[in-house]
ROFIBA-630817 format. One record per residue (C-alpha): residue number from 1; x, y, z. Coordinates in Angstrom, 1 decimal. Layout:
BEGIN
  num      px      py      pz
  NUM       X       Y       Z
...
//
This chain:
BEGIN
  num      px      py      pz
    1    10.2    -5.9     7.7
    2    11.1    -3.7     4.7
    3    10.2     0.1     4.3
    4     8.6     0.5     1.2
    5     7.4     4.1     0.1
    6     7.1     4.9     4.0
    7     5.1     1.4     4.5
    8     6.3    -1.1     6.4
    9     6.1    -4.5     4.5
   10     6.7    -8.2     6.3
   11     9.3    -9.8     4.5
   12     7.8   -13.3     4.5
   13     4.5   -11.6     2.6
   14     7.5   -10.7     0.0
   15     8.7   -13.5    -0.2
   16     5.4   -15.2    -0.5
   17     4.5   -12.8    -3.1
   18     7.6   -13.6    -5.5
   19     7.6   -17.5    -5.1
   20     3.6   -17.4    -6.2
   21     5.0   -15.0    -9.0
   22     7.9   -17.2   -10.1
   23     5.8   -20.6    -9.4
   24     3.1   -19.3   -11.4
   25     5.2   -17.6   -14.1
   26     7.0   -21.0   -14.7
   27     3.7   -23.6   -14.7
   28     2.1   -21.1   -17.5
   29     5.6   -21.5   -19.6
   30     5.3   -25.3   -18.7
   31     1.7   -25.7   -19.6
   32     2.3   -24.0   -23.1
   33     5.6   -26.1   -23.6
   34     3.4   -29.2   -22.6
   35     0.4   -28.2   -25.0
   36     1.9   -26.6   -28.0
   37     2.9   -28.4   -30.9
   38     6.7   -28.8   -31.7
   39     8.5   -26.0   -33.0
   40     5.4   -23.8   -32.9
   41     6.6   -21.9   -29.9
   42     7.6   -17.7   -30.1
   43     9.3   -18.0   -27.1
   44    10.8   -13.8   -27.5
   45     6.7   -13.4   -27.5
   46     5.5   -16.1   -24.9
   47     8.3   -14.9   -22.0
   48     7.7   -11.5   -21.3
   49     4.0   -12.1   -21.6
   50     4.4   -14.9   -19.1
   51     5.9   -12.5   -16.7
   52     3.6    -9.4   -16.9
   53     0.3   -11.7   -16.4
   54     2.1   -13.5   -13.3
   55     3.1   -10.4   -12.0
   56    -0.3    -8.8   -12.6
   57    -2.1   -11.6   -11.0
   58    -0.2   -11.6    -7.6
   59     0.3    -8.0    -7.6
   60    -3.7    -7.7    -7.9
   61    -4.2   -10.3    -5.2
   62    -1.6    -9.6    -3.1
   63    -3.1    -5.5    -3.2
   64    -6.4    -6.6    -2.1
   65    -5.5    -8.7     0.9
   66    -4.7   -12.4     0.0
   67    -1.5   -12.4     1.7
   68    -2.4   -10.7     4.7
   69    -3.0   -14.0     7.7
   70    -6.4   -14.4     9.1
   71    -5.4   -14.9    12.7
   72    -8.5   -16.6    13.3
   73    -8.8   -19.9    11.6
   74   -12.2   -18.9    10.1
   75   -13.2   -21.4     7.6
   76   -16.1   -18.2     6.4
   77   -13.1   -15.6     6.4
   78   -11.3   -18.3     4.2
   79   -13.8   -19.1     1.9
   80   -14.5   -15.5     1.6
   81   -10.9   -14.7     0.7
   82   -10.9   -17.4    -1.9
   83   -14.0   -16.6    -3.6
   84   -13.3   -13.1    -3.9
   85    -9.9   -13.8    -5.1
   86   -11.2   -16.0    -8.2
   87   -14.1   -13.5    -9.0
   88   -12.2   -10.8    -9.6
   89    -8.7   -12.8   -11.3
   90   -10.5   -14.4   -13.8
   91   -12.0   -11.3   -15.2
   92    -9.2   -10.0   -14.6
   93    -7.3   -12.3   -16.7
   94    -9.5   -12.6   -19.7
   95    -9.3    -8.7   -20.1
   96    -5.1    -9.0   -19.9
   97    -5.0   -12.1   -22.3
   98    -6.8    -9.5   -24.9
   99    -4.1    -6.6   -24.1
  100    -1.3    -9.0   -25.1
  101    -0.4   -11.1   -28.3
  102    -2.0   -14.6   -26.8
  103    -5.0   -14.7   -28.6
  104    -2.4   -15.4   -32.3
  105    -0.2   -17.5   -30.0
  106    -2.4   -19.8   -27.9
  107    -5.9   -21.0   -28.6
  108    -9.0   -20.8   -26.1
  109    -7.9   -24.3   -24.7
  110    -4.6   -23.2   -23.7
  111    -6.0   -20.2   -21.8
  112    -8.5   -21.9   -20.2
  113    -5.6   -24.2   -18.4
  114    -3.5   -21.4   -17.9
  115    -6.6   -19.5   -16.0
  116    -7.2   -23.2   -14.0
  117    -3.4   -23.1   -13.0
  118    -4.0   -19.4   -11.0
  119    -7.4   -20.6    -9.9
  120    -5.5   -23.9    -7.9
  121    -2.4   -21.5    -7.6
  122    -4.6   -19.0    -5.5
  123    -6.7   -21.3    -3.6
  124    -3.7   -23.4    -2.6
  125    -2.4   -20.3    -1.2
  126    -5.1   -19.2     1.0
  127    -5.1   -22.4     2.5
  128    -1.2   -22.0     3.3
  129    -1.8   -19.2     5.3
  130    -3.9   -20.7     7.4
  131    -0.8   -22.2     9.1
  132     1.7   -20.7    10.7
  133     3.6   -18.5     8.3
  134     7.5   -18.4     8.3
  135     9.8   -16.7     6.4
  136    13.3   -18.0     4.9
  137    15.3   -16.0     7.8
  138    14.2   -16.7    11.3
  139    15.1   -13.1    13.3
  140    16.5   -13.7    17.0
  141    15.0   -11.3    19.0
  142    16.2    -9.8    22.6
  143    13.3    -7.8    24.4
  144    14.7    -5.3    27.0
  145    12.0    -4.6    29.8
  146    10.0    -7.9    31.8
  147     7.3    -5.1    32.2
  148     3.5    -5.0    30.2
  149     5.0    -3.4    27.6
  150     7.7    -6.2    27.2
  151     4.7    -8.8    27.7
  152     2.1    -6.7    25.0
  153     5.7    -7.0    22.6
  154     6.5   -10.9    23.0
  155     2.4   -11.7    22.5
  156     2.2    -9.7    19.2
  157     5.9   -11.6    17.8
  158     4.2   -15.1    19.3
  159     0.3   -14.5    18.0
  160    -0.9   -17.4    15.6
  161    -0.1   -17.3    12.3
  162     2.6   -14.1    12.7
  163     6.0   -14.5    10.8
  164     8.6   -17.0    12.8
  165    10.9   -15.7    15.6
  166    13.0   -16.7    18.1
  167    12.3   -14.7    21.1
  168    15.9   -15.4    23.3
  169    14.3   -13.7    26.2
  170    14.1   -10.6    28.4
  171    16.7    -8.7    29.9
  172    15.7    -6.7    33.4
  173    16.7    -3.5    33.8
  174    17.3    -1.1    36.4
  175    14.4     0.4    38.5
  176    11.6    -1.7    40.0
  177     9.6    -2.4    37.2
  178     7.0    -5.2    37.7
  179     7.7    -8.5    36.6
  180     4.9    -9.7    34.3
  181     6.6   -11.9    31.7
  182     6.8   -15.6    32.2
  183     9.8   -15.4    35.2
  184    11.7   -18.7    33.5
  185    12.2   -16.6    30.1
  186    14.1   -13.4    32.0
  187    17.5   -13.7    31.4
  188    20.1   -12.4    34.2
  189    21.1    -9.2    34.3
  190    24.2    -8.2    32.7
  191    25.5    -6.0    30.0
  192    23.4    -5.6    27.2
  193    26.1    -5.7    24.6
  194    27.7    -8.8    26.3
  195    24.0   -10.4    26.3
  196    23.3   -10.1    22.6
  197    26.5   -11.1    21.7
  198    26.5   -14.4    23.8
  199    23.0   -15.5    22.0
  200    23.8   -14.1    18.7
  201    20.8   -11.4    18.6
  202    19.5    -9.8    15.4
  203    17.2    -7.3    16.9
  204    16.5    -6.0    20.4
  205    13.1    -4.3    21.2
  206    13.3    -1.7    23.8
  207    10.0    -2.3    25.7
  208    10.5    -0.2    28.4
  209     9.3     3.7    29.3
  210    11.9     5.7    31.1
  211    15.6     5.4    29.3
  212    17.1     8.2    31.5
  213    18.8     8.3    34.7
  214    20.8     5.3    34.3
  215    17.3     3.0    33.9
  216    18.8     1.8    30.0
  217    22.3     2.7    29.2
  218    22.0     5.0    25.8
  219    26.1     3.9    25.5
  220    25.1     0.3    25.1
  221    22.7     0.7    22.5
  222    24.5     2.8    20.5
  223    27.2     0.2    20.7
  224    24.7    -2.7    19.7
  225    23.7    -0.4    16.6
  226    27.4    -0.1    16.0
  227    27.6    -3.5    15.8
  228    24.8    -4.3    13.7
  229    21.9    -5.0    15.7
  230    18.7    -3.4    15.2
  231    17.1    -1.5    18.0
  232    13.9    -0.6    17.9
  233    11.7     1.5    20.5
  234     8.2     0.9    21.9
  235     6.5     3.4    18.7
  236     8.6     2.0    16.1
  237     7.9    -1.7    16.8
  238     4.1    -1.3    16.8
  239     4.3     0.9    13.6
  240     5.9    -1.5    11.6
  241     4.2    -5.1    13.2
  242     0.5    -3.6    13.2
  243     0.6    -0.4    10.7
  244    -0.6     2.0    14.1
  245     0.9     4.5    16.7
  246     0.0     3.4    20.1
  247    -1.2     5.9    22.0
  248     0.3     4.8    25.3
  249     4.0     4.7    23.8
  250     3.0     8.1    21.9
  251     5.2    11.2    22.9
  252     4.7    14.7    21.3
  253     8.7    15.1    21.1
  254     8.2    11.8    18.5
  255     5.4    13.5    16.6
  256     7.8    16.7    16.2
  257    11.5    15.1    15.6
  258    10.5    11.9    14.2
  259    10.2    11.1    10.4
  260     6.8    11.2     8.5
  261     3.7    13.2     9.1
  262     5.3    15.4     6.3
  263     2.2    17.7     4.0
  264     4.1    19.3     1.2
  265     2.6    21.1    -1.8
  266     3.6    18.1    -4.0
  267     2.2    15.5    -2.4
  268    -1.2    17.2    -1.7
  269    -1.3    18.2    -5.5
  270    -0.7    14.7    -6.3
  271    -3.7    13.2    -3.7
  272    -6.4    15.9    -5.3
  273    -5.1    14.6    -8.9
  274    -5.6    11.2    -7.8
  275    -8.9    12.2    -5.5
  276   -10.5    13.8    -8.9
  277    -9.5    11.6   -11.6
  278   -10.1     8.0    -9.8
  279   -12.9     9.5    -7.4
  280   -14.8    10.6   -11.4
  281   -14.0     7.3   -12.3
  282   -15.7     5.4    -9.4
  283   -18.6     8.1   -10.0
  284   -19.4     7.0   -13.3
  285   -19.0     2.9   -12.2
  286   -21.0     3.4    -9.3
  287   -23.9     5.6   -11.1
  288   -26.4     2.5   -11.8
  289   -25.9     1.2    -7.8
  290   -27.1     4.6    -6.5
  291   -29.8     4.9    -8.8
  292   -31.2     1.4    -7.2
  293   -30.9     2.6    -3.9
  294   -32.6     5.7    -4.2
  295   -35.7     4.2    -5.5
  296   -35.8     1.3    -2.8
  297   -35.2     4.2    -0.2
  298   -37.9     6.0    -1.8
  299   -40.5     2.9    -2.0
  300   -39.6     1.9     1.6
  301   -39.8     5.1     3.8
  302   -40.1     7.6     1.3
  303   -38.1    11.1     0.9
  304   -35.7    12.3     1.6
  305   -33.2    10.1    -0.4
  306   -30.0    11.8     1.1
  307   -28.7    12.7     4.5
  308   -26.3    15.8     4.6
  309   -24.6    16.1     8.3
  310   -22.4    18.4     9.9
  311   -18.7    16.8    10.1
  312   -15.0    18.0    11.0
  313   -13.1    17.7     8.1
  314    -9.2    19.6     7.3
  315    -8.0    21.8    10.1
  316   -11.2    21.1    12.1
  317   -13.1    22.8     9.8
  318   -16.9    21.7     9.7
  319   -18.6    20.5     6.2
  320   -21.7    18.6     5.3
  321   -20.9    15.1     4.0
  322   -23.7    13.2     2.0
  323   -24.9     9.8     2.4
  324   -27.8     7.6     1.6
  325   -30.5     8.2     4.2
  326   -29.8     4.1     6.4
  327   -32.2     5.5     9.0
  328   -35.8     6.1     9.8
  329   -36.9     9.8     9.4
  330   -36.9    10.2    13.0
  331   -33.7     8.6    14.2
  332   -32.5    11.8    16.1
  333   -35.9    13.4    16.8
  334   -34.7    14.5    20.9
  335   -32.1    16.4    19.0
  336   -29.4    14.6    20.5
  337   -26.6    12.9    18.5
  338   -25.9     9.5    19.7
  339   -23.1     6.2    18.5
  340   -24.4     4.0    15.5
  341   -24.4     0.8    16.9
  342   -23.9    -2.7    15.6
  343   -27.8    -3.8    15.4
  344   -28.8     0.0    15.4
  345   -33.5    -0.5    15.9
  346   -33.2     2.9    13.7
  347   -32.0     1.5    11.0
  348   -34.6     0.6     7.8
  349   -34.3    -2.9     6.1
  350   -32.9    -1.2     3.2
  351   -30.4     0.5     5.5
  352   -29.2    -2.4     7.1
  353   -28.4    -3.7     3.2
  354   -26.6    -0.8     2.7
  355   -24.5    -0.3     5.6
  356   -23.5    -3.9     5.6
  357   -22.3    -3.3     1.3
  358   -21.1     0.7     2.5
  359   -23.5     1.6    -0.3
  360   -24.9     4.5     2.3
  361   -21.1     6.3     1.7
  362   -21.2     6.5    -2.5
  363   -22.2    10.1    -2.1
  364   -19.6    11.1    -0.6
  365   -17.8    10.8    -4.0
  366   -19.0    14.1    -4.3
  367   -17.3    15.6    -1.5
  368   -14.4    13.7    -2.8
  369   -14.8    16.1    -6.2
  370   -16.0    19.6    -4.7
  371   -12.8    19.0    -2.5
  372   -14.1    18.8     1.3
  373   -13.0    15.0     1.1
  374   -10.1    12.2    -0.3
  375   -10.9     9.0    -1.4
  376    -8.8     7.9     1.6
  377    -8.2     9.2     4.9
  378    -9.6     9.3     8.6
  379   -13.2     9.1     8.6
  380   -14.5    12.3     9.5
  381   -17.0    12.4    13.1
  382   -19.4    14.9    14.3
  383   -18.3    18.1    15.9
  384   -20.5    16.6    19.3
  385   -18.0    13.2    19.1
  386   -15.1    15.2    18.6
  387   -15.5    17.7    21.3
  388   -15.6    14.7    23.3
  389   -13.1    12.7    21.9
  390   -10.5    15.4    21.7
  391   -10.8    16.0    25.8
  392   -10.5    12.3    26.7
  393    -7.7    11.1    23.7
  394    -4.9    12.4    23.5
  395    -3.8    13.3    20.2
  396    -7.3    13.2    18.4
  397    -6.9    16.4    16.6
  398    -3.8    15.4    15.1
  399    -6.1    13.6    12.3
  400    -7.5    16.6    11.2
  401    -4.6    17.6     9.4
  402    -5.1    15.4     6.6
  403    -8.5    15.6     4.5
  404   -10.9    12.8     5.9
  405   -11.7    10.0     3.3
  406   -14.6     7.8     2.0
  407   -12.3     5.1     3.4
  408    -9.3     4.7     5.3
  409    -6.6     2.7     6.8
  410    -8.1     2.2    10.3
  411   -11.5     1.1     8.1
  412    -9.4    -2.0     6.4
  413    -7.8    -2.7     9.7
  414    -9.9    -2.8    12.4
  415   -14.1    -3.7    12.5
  416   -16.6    -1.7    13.2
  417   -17.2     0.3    16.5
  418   -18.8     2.8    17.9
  419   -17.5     4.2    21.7
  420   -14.6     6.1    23.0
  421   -12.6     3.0    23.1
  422   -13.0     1.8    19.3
  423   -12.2     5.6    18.8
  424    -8.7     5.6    20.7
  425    -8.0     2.1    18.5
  426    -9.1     3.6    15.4
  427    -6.7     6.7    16.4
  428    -3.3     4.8    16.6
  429    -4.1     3.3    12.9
  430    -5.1     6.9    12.0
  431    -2.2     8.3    13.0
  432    -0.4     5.5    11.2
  433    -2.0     6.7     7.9
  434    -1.1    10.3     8.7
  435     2.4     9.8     8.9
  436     3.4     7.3     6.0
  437     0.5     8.5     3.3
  438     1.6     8.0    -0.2
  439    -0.1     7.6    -3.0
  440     1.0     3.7    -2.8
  441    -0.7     3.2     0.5
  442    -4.1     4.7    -1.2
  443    -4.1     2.4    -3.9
  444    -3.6    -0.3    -1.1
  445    -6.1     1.1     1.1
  446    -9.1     1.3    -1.9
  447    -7.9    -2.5    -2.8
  448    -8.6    -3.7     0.7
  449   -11.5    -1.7     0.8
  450   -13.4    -3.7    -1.7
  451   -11.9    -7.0     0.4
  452   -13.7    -5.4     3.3
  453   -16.7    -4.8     1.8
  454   -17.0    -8.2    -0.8
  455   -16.1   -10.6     2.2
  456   -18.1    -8.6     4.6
  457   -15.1    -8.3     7.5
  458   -16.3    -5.7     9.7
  459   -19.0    -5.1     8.3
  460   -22.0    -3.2    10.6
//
């Protein structure tokens, strides 16, 4: 995994993402070698042109999801992936073949293969990560505990389709922790530092709870570091393999002495510059879309159009946010609020259309410019969920110190839900976001977005 701009980045997606660039990059030269007539090639023109559309074409697909597995062989969730990809590159492409010198250098023909090439270039790809994925470095990893930590750590490095590793085994430590790992894959007990020497370890994951009172020996990992091995704990693991905090590995001396969750002037000057100038942007795009579904909302159950509610935005302050009215008139007519559900009876027909294309949130662009909201960031809840929520998870309210978003990072990584249980889930990719948010992960997180809401993955 690489760090980049606080986000963690699997180094087989890298490399993925530069052999695509650097296959594709040299098929375009080859095409134009293959089709041009002799001597009639600028190559000082046709090389860095090459380069920037390759590198635009993966970077665009790589940003909105392409590279990220599907776990679940889906042949839908694969279609969905390639069809999206190929509506939006080839647009794509035809607008970056008028921004550089090709039209004087290489006739429609010639384009047209070039934009055939990505077309079987993306597709092949998409299939290829429907099997497993590896990268060119296969990691040797030791896991420290036999416990359900150690067992929840060795099923996320062995899920299908996750980057290749070589899981050596787990080394028991003192105490009586239970033994829940396959018995034949604990290793005998011995010295750590002997142990990862003898089978050559790259990284060891310390799956275990308590390190004090002679339980893990602080010495011998400090002497593994020393010696080049990575260590990682319970919170750091999970951060970097699924982009969340778990809760149950969550300690508040982590969230006070550990790096991140860092909310300087700069960086929230550079969010509300972003907020207002792509939010205006998105405004003006999405102006003819709103305008549509306020006059279905209109013929079908009549005014009102919007639907202002009471949420907890920044420092738990309350705010009204503003959607398109999904529901009947009379949804909450006992007074009480209750969880939107899945296949919600108080939902219109139009509202189910809505929901399912996250239409019903385009208002909350303007929240996004009079400043209550971000483009991205947790979703903001109702003061009755969040009363509730805060007494039964801990570390809820750790969310509000960050403006809540039209869309957010637990939104593009987990489905829909709607209990205290999909709340605590949504939480730990929350918290994630709230710790490592840059202006890089936005971008990432409004790319993925429109993967979510094009190929209809958790869609409600």
């Amino acid at each position: 995994m690489l760090k980049i701009f606080s986000h963690y980045l699997p180094t087989h997606t890298l490399h993925q993402v530069l052999f695509d660039a650097a296959l594709l990059f040299i098929v375009v030269l080859g095409a134009v070698a293959f089709q041009a007539a002799p001597g009639a090639l600028d190559w000082a023109a046709w090389v860095p042109a090459a380069l920037v559309f390759a590198a635009s074409m993966i970077g665009l697909n790589a940003a909105m999801g392409l590279y990220r597995p599907v776990y679940q062989r889906c042949r839908r969730q694969a279609f969905a992936r390639v069809a999206l990809s190929l509506v939006v590159s080839v647009p794509v492409a035809y607008v970056t073949f008028g921004l550089m010198p090709w039209p004087e250098i290489a006739p429609h023909p010639m384009q047209v293969s070039i934009l055939v090439l990505l077309c079987s270039l993306l597709m092949l790809r998409v299939v290829v990560n429907q099997r497993q994925a590896a990268g060119f470095f296969v990691p040797r990893v030791l896991i420290v505990g036999t416990g359900r930590d150690a067992l929840a750590v060795y099923r996320d490095l062995t899920r299908p389709l996750q980057r290749s590793v070589d899981v050596v085994g787990f080394l028991p430590v003192g105490g009586q922790e239970r033994v829940e790992v396959e018995p034949r894959q604990v290793l005998p007990p011995g010295s750590l530092l002997d142990v990862a020497g003898k089978l050559r370890v790259d990284e060891v994951i310390v799956a275990v709870r308590e390190r004090r009172g002679g339980v893990l020996s602080l010495r011998e990992l400090l002497d593994c570091k020393l010696g080049g091995i990575r260590i990682l704990d319970l919170s750091t693991f999970f951060e970097r393999s699924l982009g969340q905090i778990r809760l149950d590995s969550l300690r508040a001396s982590w969230l006070i002495y550990g790096d991140g969750f860092r909310q300087g002037w700069a960086r929230t000057f550079i969010k509300r510059v972003f907020d207002l100038v792509v939010g205006s942007l998105l405004l003006i795009l999405a102006l003819p879309v709103m305008i549509i579904t306020a006059i279905l909302i209109l013929l079908e159950d009549g005014a009102p159009v919007f639907y202002g509610q009471e949420r907890v935005g920044l420092g738990g302050k309350p705010f009204r946010v503003i959607k398109f009215r999904s529901m009947r008139r009379d949804a909450e007519r006992d007074g009480k609020p209750r969880w939107a559900s899945s296949n919600d009876d108080r939902v219109t027909r139009v509202g189910r259309v809505i929901r399912k294309l996250r239409i019903d949130e385009l208002p909350q662009l303007f929240n996004v410019l009079v400043g209550d909201m971000s483009l991205v960031g947790p979703r903001p809840e109702r003061p009755y969920f969040v009363d509730q929520l805060t007494q039964q998870i801990p570390f809820y309210a750790v969310r509000h110190c960050v403006k809540p978003g039209v869309t957010g990072w637990a939104q593009v990584r987990y489905q829909y839900g709607a209990s205290v249980d999909d709340s605590a889930e949504k939480l730990q990719y929350d918290l994630y976001y709230v710790k490592n948010h840059t202006l890089i992960l936005d971008t990432l997180v409004l790319f993925e977005t429109v993967r979510v809401v094009l190929t209809g993955e958790g869609a409600h």
